[in-house]
VEXTOR-673803 format. One record per residue: residue in one letter; residue number from 1; z, y, x of N, C-alpha, C in turn. Coordinates in Angstrom, 1 decimal, padded with zeros to 4 digits. Layout:
<atoms>
ATOM  residuo  num     n.Z     n.Y     n.X    ca.Z    ca.Y    ca.X     c.Z     c.Y     c.X
ATOM        A  NUM       Z       Y       X       Z       Y       X       Z       Y       X
...
</atoms>
This chain:
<atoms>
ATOM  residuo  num     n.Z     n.Y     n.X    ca.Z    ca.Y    ca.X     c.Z     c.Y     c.X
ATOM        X    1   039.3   112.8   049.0   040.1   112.5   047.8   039.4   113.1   046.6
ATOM        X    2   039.7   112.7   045.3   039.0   112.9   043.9   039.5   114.6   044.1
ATOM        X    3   038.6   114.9   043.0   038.6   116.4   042.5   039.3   116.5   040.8
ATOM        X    4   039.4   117.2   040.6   039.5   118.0   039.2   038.8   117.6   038.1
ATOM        X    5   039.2   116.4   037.5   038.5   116.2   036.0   038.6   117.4   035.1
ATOM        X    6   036.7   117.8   034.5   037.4   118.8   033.3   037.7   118.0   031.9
ATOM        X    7   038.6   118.9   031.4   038.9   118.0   029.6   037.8   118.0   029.3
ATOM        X    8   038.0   116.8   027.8   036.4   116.8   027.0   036.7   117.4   026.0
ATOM        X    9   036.3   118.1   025.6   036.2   119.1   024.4   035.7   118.5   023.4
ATOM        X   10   036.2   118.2   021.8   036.1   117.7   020.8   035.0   119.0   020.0
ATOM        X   11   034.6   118.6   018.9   034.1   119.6   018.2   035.3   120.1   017.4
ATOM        X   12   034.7   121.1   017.0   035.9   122.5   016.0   036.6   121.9   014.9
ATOM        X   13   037.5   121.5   014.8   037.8   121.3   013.8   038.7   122.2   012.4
ATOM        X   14   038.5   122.3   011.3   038.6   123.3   010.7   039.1   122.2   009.1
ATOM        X   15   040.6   123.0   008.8   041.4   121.7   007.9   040.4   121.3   006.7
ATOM        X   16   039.8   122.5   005.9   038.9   122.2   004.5   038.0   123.4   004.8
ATOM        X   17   037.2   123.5   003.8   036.1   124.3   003.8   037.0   125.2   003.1
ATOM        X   18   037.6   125.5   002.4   038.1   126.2   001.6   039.7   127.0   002.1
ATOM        X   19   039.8   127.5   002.4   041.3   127.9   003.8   042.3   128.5   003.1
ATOM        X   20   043.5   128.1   003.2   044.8   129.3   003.2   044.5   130.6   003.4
ATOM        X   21   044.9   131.5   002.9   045.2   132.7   003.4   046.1   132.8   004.6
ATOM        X   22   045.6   132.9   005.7   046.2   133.1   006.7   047.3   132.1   007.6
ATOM        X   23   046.7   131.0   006.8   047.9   129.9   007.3   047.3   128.8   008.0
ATOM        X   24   048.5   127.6   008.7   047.7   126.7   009.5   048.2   125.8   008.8
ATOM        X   25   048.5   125.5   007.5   049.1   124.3   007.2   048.4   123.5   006.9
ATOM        X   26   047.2   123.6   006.7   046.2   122.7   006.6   045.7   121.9   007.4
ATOM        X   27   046.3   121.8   009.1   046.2   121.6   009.9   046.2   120.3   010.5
ATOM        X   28   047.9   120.0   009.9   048.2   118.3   009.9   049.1   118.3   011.1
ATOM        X   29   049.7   116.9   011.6   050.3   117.4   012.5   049.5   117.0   013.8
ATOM        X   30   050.4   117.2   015.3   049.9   117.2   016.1   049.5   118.3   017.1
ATOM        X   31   048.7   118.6   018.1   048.5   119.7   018.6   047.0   119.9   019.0
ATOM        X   32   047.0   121.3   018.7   045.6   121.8   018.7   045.8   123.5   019.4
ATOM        X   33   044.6   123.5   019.8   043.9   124.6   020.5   043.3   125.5   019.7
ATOM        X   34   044.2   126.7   019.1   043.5   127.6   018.5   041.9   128.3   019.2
ATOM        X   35   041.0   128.3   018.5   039.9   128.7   018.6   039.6   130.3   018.1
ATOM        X   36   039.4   129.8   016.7   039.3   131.6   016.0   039.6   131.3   014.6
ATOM        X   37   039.3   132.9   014.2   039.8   133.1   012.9   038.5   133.3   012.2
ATOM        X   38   038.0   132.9   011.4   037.1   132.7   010.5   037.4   133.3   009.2
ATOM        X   39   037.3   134.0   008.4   037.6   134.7   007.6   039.4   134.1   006.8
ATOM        X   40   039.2   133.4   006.3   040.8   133.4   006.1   041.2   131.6   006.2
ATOM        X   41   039.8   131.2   007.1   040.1   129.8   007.8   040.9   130.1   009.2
ATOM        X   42   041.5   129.4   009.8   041.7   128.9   011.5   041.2   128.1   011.8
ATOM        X   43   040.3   128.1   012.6   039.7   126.8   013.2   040.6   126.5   014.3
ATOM        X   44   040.8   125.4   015.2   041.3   125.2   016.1   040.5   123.6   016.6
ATOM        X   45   040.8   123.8   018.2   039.7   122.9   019.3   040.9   122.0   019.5
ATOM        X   46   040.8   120.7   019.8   041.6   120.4   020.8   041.2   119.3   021.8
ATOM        X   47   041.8   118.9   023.0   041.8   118.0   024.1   041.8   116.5   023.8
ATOM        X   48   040.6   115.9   024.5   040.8   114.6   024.6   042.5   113.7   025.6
ATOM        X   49   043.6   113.0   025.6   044.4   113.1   025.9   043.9   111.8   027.3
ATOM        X   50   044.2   111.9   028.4   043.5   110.8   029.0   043.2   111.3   030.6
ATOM        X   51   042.6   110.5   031.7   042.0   111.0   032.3   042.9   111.9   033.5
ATOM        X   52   044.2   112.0   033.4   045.0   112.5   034.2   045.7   113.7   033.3
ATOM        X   53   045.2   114.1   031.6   045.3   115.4   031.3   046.8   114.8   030.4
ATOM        X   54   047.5   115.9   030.1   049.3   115.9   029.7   048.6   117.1   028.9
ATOM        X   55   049.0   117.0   027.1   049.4   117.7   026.6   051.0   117.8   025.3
ATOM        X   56   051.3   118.8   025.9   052.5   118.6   025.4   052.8   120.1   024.8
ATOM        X   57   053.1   120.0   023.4   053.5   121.2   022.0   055.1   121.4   022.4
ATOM        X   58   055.2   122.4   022.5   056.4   123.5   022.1   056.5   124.1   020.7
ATOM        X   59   057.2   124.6   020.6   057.6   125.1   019.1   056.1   126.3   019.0
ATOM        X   60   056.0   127.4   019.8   055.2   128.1   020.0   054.0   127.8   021.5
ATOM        X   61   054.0   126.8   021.8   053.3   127.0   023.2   052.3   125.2   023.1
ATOM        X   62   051.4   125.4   023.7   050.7   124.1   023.7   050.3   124.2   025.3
ATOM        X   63   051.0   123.2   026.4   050.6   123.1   027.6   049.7   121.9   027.9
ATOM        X   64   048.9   122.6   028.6   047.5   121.3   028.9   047.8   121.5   030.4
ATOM        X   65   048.1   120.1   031.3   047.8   119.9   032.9   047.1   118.9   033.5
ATOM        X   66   046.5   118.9   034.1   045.5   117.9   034.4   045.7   117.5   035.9
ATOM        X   67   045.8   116.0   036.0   046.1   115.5   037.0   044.8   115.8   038.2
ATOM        X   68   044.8   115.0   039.8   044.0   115.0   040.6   043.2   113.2   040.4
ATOM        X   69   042.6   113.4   040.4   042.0   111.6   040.5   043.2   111.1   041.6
ATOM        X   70   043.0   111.0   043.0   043.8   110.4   044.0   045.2   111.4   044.3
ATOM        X   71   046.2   110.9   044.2   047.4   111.8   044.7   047.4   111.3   046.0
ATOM        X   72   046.9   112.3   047.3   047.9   111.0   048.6   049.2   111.6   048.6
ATOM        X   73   050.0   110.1   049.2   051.4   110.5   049.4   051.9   110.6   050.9
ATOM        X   74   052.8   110.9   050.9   053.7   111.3   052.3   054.0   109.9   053.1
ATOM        X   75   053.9   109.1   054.1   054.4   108.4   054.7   055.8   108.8   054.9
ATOM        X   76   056.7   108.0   054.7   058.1   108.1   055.1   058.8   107.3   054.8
ATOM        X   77   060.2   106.7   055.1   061.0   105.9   054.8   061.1   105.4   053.4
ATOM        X   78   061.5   106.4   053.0   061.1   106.3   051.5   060.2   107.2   050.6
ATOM        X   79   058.8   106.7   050.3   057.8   107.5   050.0   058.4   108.0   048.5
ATOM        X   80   057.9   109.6   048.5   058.5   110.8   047.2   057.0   110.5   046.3
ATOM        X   81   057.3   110.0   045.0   056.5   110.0   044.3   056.7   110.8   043.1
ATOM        X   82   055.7   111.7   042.7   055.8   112.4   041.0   054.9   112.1   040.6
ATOM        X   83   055.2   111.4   038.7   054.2   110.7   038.8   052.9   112.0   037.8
ATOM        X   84   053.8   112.9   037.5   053.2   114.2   036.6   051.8   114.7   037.5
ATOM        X   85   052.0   114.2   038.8   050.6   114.8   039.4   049.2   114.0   039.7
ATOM        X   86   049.3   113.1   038.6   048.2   111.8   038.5   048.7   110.3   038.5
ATOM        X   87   047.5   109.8   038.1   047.9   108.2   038.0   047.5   107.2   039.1
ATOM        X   88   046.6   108.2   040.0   046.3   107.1   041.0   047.0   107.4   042.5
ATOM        X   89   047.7   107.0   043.5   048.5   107.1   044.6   047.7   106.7   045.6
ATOM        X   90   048.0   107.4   046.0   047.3   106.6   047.8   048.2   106.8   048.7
ATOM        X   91   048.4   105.9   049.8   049.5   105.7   050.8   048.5   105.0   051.9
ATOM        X   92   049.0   105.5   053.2   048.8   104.4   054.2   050.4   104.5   055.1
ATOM        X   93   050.7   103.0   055.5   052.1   102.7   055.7   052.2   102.7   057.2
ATOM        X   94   052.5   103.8   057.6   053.2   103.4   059.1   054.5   103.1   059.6
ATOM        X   95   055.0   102.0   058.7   056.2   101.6   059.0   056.7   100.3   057.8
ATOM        X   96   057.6   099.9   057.8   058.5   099.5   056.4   058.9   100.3   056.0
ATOM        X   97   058.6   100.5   054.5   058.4   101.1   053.5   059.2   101.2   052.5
ATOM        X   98   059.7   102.1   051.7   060.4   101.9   050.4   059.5   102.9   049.3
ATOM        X   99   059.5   102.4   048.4   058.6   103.5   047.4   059.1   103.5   046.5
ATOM        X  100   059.4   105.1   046.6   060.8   105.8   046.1   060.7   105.8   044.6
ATOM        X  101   061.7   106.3   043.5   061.8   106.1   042.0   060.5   107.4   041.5
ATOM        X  102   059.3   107.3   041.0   058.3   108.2   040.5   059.5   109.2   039.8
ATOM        X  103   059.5   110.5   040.0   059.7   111.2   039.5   058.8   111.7   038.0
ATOM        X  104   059.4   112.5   037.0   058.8   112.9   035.9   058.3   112.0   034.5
ATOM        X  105   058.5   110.6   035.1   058.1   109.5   034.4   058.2   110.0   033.0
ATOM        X  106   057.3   109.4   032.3   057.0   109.6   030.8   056.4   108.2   030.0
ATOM        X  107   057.4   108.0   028.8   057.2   106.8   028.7   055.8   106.5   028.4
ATOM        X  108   054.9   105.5   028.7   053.8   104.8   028.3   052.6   105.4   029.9
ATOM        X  109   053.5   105.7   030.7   052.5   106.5   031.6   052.1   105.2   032.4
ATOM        X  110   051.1   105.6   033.3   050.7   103.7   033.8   050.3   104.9   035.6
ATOM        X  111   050.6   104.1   036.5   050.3   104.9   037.1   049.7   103.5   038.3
ATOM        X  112   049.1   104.0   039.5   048.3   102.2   040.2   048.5   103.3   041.8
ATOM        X  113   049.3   102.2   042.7   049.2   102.6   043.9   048.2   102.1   044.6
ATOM        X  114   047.2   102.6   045.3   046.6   101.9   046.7   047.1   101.9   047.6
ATOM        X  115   048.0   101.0   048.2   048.7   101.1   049.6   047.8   100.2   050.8
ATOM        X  116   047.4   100.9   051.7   046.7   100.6   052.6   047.8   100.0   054.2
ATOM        X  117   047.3   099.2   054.9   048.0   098.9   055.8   047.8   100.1   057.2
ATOM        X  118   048.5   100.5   058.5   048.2   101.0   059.2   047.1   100.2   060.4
ATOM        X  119   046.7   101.2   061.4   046.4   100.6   062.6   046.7   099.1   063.4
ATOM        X  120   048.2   099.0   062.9   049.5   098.2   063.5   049.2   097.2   062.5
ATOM        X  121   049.2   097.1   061.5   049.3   096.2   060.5   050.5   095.8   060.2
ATOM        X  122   051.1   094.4   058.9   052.1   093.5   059.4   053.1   094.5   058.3
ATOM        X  123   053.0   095.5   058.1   053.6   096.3   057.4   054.8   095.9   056.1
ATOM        X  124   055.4   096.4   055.7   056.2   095.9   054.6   056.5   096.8   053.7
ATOM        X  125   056.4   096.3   052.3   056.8   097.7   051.4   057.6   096.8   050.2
ATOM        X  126   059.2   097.5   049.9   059.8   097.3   049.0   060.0   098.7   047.8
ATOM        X  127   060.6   098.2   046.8   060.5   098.9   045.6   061.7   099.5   044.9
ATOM        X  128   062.0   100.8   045.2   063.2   101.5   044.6   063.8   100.8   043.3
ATOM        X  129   065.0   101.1   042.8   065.6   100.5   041.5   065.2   100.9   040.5
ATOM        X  130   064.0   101.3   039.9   063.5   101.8   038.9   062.3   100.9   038.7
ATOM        X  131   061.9   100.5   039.5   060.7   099.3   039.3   061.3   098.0   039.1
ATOM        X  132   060.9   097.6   037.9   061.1   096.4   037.4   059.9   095.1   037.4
ATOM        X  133   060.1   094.1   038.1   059.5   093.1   038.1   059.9   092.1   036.9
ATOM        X  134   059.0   091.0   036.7   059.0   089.5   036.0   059.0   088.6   036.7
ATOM        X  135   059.2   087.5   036.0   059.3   086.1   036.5   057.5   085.7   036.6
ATOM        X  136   056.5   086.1   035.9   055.4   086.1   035.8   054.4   086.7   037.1
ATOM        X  137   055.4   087.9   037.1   054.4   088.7   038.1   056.0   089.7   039.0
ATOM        X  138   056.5   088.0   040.3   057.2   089.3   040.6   057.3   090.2   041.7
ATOM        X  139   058.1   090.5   042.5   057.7   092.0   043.7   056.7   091.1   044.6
ATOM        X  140   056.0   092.0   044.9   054.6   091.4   045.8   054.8   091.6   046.9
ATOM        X  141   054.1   090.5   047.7   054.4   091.0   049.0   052.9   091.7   049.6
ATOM        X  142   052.8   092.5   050.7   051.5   092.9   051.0   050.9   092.0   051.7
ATOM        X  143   049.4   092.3   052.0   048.1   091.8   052.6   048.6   092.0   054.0
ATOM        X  144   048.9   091.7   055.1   049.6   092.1   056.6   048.0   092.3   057.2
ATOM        X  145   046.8   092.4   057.5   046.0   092.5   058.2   045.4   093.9   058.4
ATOM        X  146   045.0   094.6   059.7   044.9   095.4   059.7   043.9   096.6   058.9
ATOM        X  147   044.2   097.6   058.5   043.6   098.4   057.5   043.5   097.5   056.2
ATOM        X  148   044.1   096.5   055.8   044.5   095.8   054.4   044.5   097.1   053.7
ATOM        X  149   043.6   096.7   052.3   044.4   097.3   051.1   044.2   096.6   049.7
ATOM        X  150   046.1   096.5   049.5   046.3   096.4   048.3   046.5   097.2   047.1
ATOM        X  151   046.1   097.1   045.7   046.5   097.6   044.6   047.9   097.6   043.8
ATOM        X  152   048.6   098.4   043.1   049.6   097.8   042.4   049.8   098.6   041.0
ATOM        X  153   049.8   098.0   040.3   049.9   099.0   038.6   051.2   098.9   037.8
ATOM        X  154   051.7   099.8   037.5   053.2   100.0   036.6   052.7   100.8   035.7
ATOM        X  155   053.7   100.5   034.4   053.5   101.4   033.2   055.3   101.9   033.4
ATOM        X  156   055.3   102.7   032.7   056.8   103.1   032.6   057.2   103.1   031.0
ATOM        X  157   058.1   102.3   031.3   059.0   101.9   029.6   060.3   102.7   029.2
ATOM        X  158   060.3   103.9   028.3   060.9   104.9   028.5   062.0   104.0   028.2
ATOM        X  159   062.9   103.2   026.7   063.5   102.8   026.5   064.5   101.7   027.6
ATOM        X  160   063.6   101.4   028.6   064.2   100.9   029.3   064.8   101.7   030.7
ATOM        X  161   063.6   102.8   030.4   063.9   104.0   032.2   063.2   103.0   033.4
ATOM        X  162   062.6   102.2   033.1   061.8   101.3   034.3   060.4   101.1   034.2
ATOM        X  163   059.8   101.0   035.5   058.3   101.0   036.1   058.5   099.6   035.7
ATOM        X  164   057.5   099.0   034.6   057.2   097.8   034.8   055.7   097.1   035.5
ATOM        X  165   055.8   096.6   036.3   054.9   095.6   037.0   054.1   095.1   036.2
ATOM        X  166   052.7   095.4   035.9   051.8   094.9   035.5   050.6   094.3   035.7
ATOM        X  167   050.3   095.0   037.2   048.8   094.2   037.8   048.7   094.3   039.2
ATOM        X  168   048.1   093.6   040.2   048.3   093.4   041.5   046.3   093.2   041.5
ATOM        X  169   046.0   093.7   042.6   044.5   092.9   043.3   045.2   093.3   045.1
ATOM        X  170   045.1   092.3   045.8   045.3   092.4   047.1   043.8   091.7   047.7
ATOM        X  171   044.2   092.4   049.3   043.5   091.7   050.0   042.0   092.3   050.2
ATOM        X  172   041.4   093.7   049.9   040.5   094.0   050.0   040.5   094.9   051.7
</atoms>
């Protein structure tokens, strides 16, 4: 399975050459990684957003987490997904399947399962009530041949609270 992407580190950014006494309002909005204090500049670093990494500002706190490249998941009746622990899933199906509502969902998040068939093949996998299909592209059925694997890609639409269905490659 993937490893640990590190962030990309931007260069320093620093509001004007000429600084506040002791202040960050020169800053702008957004969030940044204090660096140092430079005479009566603040410099501050911050994170490329991407790649598996979540940053998210608190009033006083800036948290950075960084996903795994591949999450594997749990075989089970209904497979437990979070989606806060990366964008890419891996499964293999020993049975009919349901794949459960991603937990942690955050809108614009895109997340792509590879569901792989078992030994047995023939396999079946349906889609909890949070995933939302189209008339364009709707619930898929899988590849049934043995060790099949298919792809599947959702974004999550916070306004609606649903995984929408956006890309399929089957059959490899």
């Amino acid at each position: 399975m993937g490893g640990i992407r590190p962030a990309k580190a931007r260069a320093p950014w620093v509001g004007s050459d000429v600084g506040e006494n002791n202040t960050a309002s020169n800053v702008g909005g957004g969030c940044g990684i204090f660096k140092q204090k430079v005479g009566v500049d603040l410099q501050f670093k911050s994170l490329d957003d991407g790649y598996g990494i979540d940053i998210g500002c608190g009033t006083d706190l800036v948290t950075v987490s960084v996903g795994i490249d591949v999450v594997p998941l749990v075989d089970a009746a209904t497979i437990v997904v979070d989606a806060s622990l990366g964008q890419v899933f891996e499964i293999t199906l020993g049975g009919n399947r349901v794949m459960g509502n991603p937990s942690n969902a955050v809108d614009g998040r895109k997340i792509i399962f590879r569901v792989y068939q078992d030994g047995t093949g023939g396999r079946t996998l349906s889609w909890d009530t949070n995933y939302r299909f189209s008339t364009d592209l709707p619930q898929p059925t899988l590849s049934t041949a043995i060790g099949a694997l298919d792809y599947f890609g959702f974004m999550y639409n916070g306004t609606a609270s649903k995984w929408d269905y956006l890309a399929e490659v089957k059959g490899f």
